[in-house]
Backbone bond lengths (Angstrom), bond angles and torsions (degrees), N, CA, C in turn:
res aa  C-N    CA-C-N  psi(-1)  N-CA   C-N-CA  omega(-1)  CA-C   N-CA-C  phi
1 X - - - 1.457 - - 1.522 108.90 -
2 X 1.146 125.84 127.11 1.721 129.56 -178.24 1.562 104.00 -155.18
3 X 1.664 100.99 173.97 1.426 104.00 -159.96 1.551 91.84 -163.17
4 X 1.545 112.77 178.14 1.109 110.58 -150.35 1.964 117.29 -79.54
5 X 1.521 98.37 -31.43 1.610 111.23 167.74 1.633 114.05 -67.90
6 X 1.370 100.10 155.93 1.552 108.20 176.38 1.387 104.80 -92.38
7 X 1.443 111.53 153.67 1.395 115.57 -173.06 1.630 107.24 -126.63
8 X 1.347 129.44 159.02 1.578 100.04 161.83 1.533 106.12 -101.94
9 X 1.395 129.78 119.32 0.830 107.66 131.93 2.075 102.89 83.89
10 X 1.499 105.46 26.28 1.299 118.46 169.71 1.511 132.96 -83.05
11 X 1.401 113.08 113.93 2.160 100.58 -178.22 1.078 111.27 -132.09
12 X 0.753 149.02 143.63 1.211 163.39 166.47 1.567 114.42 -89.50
13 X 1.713 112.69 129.54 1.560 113.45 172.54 1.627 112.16 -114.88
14 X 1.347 105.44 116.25 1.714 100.57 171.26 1.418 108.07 -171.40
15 X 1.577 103.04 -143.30 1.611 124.75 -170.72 0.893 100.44 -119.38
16 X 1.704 130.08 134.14 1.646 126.71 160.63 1.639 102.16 -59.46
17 X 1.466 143.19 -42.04 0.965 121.86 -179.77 1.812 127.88 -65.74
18 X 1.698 102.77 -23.95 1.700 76.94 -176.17 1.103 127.63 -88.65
19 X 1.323 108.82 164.36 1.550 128.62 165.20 1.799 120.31 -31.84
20 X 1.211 98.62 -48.74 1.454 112.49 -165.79 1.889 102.03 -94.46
21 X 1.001 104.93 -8.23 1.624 95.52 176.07 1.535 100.54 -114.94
22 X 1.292 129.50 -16.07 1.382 129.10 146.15 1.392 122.11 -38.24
23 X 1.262 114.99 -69.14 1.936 120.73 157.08 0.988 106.71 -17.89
24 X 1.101 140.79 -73.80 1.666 133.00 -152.36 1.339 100.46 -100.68
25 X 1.451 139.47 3.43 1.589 132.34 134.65 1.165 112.93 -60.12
26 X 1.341 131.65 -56.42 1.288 123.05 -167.30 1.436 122.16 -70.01
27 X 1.620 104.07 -38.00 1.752 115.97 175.37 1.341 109.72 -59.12
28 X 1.602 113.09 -43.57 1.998 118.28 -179.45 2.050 84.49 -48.43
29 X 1.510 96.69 -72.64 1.821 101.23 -168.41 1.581 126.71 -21.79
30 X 1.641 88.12 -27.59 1.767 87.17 -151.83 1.697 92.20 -106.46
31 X 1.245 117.02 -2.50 1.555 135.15 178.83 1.692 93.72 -91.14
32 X 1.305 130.65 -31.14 1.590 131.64 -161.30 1.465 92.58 58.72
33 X 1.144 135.31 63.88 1.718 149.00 161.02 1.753 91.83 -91.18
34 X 1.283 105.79 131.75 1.484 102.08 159.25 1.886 107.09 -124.87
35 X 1.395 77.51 138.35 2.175 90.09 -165.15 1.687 99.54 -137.45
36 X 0.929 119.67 147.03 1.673 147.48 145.69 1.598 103.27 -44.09
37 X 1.508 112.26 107.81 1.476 126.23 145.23 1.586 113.49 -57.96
38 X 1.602 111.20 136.30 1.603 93.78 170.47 1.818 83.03 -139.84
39 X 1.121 96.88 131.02 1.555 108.48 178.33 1.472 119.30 -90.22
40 X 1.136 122.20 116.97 1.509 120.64 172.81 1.289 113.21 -102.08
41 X 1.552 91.99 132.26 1.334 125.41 169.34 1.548 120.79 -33.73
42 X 1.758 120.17 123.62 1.067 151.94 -156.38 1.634 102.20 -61.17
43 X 1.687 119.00 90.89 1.259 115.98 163.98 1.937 102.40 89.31
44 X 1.258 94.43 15.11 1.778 101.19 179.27 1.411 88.27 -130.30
45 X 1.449 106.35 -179.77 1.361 120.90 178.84 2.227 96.49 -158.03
46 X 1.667 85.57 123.80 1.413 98.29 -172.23 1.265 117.02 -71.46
47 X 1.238 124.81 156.23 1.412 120.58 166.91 1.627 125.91 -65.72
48 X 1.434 118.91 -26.26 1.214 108.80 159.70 1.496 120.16 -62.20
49 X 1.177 117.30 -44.99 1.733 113.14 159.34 1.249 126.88 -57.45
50 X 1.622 130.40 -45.95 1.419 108.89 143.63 1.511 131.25 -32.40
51 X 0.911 129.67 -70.38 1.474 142.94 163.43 1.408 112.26 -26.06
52 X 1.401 113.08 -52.85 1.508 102.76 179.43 1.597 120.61 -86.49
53 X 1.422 97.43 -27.50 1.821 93.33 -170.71 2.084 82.20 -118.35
54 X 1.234 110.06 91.92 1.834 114.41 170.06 1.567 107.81 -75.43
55 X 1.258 116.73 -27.74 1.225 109.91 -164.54 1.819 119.96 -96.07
56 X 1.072 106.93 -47.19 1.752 116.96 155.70 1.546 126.40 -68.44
57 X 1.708 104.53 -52.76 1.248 113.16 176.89 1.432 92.19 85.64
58 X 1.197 151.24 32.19 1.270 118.87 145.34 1.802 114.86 -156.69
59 X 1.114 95.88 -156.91 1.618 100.52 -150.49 1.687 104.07 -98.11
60 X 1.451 115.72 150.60 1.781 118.93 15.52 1.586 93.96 -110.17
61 X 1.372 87.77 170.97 1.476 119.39 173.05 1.502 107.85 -135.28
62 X 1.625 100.32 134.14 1.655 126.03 -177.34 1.472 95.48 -91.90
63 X 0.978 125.81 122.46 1.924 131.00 145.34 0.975 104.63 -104.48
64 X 1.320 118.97 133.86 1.335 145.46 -174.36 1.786 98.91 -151.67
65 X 1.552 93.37 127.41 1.573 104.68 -152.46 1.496 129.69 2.31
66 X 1.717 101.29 62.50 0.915 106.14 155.99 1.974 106.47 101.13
67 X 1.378 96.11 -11.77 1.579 102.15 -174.57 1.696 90.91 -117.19
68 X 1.793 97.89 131.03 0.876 118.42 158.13 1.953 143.60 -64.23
69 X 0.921 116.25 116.38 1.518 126.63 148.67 1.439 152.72 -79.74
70 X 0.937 105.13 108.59 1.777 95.00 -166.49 1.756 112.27 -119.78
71 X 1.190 107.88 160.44 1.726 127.41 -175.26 1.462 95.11 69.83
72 X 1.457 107.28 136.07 1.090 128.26 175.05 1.278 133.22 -68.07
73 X 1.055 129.11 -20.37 1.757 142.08 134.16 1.102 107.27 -33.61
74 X 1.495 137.84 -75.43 0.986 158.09 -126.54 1.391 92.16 -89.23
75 X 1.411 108.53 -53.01 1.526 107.80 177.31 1.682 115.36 -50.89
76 X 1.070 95.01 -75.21 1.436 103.18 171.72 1.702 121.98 -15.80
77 X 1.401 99.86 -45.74 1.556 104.95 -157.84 1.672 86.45 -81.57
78 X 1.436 122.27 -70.34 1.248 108.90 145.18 1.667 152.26 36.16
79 X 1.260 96.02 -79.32 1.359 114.05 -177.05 1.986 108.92 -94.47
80 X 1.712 94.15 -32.05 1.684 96.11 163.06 1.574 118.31 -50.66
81 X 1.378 96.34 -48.57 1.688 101.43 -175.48 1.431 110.16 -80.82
82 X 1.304 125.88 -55.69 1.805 119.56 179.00 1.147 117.01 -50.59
83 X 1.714 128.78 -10.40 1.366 126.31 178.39 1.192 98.74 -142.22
84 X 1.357 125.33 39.82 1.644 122.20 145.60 1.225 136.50 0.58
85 X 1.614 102.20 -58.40 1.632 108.60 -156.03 1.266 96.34 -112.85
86 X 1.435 141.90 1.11 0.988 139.23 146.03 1.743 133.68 -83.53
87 X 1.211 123.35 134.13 1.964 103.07 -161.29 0.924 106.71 117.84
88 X 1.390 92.06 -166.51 1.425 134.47 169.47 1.669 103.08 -124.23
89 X 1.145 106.67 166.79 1.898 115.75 -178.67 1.630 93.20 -92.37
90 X 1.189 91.74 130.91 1.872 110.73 -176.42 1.641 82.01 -95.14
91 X 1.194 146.41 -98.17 1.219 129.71 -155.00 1.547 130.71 -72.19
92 X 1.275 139.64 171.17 1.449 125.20 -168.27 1.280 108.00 -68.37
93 X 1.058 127.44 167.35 1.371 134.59 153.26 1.543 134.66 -62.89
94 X 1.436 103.29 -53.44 1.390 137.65 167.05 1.335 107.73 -56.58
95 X 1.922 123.88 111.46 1.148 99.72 -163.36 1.792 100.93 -89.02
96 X 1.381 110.82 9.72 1.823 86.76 154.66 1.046 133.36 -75.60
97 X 1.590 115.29 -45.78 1.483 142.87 152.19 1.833 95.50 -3.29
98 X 1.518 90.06 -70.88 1.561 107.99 -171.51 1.004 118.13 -53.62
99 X 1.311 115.93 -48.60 1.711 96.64 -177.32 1.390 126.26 -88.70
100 X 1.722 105.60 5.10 1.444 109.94 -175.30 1.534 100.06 -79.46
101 X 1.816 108.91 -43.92 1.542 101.29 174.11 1.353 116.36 -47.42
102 X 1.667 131.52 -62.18 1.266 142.36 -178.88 1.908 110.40 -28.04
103 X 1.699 106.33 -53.79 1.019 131.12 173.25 1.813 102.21 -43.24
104 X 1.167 107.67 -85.12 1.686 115.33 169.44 1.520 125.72 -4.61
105 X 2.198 83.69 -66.10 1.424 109.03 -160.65 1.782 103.68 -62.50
106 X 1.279 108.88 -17.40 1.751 124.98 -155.71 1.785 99.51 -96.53
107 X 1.213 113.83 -32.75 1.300 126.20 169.73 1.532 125.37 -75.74
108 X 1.308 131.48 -32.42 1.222 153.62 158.45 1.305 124.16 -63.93
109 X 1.427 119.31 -26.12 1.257 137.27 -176.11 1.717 99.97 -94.73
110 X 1.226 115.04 -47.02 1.675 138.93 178.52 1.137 90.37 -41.16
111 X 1.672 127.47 -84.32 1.391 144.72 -111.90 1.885 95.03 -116.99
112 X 1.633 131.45 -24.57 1.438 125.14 -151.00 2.009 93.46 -100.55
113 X 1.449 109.24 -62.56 1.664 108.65 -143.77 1.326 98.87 -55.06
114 X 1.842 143.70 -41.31 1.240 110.67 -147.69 1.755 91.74 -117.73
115 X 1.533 117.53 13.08 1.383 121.02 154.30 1.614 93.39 -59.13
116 X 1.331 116.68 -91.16 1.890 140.94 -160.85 2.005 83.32 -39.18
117 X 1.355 119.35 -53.73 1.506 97.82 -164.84 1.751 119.80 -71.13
118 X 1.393 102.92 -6.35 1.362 108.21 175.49 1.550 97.85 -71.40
119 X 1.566 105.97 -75.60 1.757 112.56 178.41 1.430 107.93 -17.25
120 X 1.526 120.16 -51.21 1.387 115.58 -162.25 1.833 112.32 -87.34
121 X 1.439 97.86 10.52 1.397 96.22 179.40 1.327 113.77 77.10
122 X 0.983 118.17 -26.23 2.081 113.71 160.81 1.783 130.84 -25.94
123 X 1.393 92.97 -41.01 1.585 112.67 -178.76 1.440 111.79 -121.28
124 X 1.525 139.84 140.12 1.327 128.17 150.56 1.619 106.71 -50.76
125 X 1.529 100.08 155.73 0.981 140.57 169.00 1.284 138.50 145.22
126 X 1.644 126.28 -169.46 1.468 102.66 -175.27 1.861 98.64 -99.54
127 X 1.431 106.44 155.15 1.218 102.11 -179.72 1.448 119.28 -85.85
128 X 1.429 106.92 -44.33 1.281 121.07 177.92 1.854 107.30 -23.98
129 X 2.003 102.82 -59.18 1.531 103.09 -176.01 1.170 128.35 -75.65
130 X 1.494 97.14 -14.35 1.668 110.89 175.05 1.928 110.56 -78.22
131 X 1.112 125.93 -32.40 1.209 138.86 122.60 1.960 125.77 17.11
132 X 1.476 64.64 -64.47 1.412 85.32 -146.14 1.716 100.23 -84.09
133 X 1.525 111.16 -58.19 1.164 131.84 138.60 1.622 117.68 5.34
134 X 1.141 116.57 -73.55 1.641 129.17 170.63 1.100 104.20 -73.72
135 X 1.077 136.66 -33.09 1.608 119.54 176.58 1.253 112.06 -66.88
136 X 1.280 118.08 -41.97 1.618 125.02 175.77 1.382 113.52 -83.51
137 X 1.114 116.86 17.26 1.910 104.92 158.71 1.773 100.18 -122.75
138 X 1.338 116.64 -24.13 1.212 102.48 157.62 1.200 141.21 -82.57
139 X 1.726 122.78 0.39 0.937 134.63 156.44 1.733 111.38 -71.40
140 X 1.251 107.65 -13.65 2.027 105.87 -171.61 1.985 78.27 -90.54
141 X 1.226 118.79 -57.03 1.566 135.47 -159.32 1.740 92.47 -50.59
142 X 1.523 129.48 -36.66 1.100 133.01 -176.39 1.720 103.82 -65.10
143 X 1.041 117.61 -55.10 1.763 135.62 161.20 1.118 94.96 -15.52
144 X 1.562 96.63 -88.43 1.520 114.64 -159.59 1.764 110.13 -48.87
145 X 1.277 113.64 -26.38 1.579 113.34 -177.48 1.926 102.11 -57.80
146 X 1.314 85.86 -62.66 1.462 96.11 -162.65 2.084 107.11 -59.95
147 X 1.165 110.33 -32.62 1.662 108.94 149.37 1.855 125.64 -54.60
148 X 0.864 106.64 -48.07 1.159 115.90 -161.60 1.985 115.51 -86.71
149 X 1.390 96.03 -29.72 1.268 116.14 175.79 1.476 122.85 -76.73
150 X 1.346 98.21 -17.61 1.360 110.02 -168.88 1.894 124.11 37.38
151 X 1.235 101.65 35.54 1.408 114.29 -172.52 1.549 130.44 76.15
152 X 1.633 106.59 3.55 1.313 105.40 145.33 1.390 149.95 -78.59
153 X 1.600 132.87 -137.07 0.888 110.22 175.13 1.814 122.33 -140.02
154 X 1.294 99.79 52.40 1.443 140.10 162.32 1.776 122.41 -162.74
155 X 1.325 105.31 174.26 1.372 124.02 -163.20 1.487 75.02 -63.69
156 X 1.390 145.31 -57.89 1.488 141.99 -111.04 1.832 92.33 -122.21
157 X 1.026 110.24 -25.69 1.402 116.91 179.48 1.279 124.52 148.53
158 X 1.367 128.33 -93.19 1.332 160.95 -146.22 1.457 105.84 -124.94
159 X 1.734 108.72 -39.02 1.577 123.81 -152.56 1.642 87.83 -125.58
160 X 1.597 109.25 176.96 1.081 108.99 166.50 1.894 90.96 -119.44
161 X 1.819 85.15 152.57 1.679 96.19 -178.11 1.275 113.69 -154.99
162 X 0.698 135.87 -149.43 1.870 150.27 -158.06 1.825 97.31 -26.28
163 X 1.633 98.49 -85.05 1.688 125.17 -159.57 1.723 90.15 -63.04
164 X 1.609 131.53 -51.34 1.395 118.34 178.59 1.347 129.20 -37.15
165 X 1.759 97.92 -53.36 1.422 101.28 -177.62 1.704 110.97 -68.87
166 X 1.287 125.36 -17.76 1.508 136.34 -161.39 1.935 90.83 -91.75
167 X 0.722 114.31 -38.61 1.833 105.11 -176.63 1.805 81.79 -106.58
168 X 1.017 142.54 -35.41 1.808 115.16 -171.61 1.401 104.87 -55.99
169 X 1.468 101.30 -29.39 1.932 93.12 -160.26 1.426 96.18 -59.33
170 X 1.852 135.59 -9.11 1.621 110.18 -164.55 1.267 88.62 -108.27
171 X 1.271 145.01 47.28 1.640 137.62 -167.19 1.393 84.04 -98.89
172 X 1.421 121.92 -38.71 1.501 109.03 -160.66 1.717 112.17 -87.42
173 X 1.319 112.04 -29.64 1.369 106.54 174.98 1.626 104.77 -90.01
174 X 1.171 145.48 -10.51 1.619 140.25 133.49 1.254 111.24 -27.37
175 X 1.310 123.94 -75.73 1.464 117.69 176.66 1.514 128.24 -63.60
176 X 1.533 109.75 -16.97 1.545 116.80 161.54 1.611 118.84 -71.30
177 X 1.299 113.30 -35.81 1.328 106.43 166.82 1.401 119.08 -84.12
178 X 1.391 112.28 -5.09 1.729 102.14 176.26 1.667 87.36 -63.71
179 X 1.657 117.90 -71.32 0.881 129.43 -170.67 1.757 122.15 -16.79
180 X 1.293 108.44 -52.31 1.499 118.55 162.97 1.642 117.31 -63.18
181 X 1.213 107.23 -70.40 1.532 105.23 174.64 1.145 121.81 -60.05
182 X 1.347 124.41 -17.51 1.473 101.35 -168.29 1.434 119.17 76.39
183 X 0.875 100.60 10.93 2.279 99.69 -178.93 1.391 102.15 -153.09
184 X 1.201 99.78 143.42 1.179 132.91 -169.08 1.938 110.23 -54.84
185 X 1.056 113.96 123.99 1.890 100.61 -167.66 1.309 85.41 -101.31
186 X 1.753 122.39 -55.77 1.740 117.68 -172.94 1.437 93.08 -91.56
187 X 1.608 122.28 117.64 1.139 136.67 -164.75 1.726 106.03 -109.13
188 X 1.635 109.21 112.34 1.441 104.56 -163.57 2.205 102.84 -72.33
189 X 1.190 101.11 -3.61 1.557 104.15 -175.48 1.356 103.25 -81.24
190 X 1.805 116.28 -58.54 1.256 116.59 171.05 1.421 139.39 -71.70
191 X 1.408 108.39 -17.00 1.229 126.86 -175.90 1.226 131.72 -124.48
192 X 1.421 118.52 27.93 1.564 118.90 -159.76 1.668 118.84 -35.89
193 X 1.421 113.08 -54.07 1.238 122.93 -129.80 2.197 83.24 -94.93
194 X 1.209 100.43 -12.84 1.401 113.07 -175.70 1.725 102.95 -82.29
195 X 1.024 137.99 -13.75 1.408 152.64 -122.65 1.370 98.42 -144.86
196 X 1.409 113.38 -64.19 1.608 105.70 168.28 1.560 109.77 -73.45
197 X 1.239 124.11 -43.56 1.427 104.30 164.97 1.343 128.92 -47.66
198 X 1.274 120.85 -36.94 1.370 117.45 -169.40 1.683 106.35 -69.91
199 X 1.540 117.12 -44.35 1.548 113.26 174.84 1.901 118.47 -65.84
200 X 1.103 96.09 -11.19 1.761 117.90 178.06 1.701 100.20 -78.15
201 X 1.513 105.99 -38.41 1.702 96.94 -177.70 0.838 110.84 -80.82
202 X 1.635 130.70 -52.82 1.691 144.61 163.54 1.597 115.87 -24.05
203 X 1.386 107.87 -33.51 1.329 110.88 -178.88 1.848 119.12 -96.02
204 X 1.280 87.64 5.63 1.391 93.90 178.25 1.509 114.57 -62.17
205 X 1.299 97.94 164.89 2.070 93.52 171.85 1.416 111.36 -74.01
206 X 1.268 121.52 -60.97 1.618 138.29 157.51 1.329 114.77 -28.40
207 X 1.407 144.51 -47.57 0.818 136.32 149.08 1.852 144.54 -71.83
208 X 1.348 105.00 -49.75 1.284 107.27 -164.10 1.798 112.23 -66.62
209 X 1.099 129.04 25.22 1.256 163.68 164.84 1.878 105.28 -83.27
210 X 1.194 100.04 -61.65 0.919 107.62 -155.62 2.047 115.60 -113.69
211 X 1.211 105.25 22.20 1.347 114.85 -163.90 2.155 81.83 -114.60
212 X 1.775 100.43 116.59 1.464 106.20 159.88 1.369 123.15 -52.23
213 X 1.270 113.59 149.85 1.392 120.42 168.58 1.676 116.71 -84.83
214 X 1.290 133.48 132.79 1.381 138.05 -106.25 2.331 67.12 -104.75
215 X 1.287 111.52 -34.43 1.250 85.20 179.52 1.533 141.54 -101.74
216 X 1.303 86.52 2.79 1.256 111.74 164.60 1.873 99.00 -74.68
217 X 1.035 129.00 -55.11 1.725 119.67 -158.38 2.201 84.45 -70.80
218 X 1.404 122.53 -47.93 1.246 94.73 167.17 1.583 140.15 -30.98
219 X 1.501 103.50 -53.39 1.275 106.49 -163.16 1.595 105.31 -67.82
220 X 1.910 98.89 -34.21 1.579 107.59 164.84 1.543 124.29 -50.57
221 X 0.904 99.54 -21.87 1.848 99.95 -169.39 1.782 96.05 -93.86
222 X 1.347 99.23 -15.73 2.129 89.55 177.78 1.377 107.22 -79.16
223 X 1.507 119.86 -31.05 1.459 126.99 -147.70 1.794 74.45 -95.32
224 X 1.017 112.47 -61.26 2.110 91.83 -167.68 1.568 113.31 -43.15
225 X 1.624 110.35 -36.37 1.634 107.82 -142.81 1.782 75.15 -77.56
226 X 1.458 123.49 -22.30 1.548 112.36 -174.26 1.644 101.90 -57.16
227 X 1.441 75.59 -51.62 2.034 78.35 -153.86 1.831 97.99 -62.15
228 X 1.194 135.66 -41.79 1.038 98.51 -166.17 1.809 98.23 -83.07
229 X 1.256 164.38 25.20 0.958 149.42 114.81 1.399 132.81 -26.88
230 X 1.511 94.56 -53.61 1.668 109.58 151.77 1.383 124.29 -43.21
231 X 1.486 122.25 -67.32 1.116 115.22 -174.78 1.572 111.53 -72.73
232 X 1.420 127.23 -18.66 1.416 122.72 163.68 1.543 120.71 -44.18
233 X 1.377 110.58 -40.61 1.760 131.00 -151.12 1.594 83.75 -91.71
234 X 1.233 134.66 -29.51 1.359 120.53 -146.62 2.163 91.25 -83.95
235 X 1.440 112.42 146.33 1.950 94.07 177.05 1.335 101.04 -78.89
């Protein structure tokens, strides 16, 4: 993956399927950062990712000559500032602006991954409430659009930035769990303005490159829940 600026010495550690290592593809993209994909192995975790993230253990992680970054926030904020003068500004300017996105980005993260991983059968639970669950933080996340947007046509304005890339990364496993359930996760009744945004981000240049196909991350989510079964069973 490369782009038109020089970088020193940029990689990236993760999964083509997640959410959170998507973020810092799209932010490098929308910076014109060009970096090294390094793909980790299906339901393992590499030793260069040990090595870089010791304390969480997981992905993604930014190297940037050679020094590690970890959590995807962090990255993000990160990669706004180490490539400043190249881009566009991923976070607001305005430091209310700013912390209302941050605010958002912190709520979305709270309330979405182990709702969507129940839906997808990853975790016990019931779906119906898990369901339900995501509907009701994207109904607050719908709010927050129409605040935050100030009547354009992203979280950030005009552009997409900080809070877009932080709720775009779940567009693709949203539509993977429609796919499973059968019901609608971005609901054009409950969520209009969330709904046209979301095909507004997909169509971005920065993104739509880089946004999974909803059945492809299915078929992905059968082959992990195998393998780590596998590696459970093994003594």
């Amino acid at each position: 993956m490369a782009s038109d600026a020089a970088a020193p010495d940029v990689r990236v550690v993760g999964g083509w399927a997640s959410p959170f290592v998507m973020r810092v593809c799209v932010a490098l993209k929308l910076k014109g950062v060009a970096y090294e994909f390094l793909q980790e192995p299906l339901g393992k975790k590499s030793e260069l990712l040990l090595a870089s993230n010791p304390v969480h253990k997981k992905m993604p992680v930014l190297l940037h000559g050679g020094r590690p970054v970890c959590e995807s926030l962090v990255i993000l904020h990160y990669v706004d500032e180490a490539f400043a003068t190249t881009g566009p500004q991923i976070l607001p300017a305005d430091p209310y602006d700013r912390a209302a996105h941050r605010f958002w980005a912190e709520y979305a993260d709270a309330k979405l991954p182990t709702a969507l991983r129940t839906l997808r059968g990853m975790v016990d639970g019931d779906k119906a409430e898990a369901a339900e669950h995501v509907a009701a933080a994207l109904e607050r996340l719908e709010e927050a659009f129409a605040a935050c947007s100030k009547g354009r046509h992203f979280f950030a304005g005009d552009g997409v930035g900080f809070l877009d890339i932080v709720l775009g990364s779940y567009v693709g496993w949203f539509r993977a769990a429609e796919q499973i359930t059968g019901q609608p996760v971005l609901d054009g009744a409950r969520t209009p303005r969330l709904v046209a945004w979301a095909a507004r981000f997909c169509a971005h240049e920065a993104v739509a490159d880089m946004m999974p196909d909803a059945g492809r991350l299915v078929e992905f989510g059968e082959a992990l829940r195998s393998a780590l079964e596998a590696n459970a069973s093994r003594p």
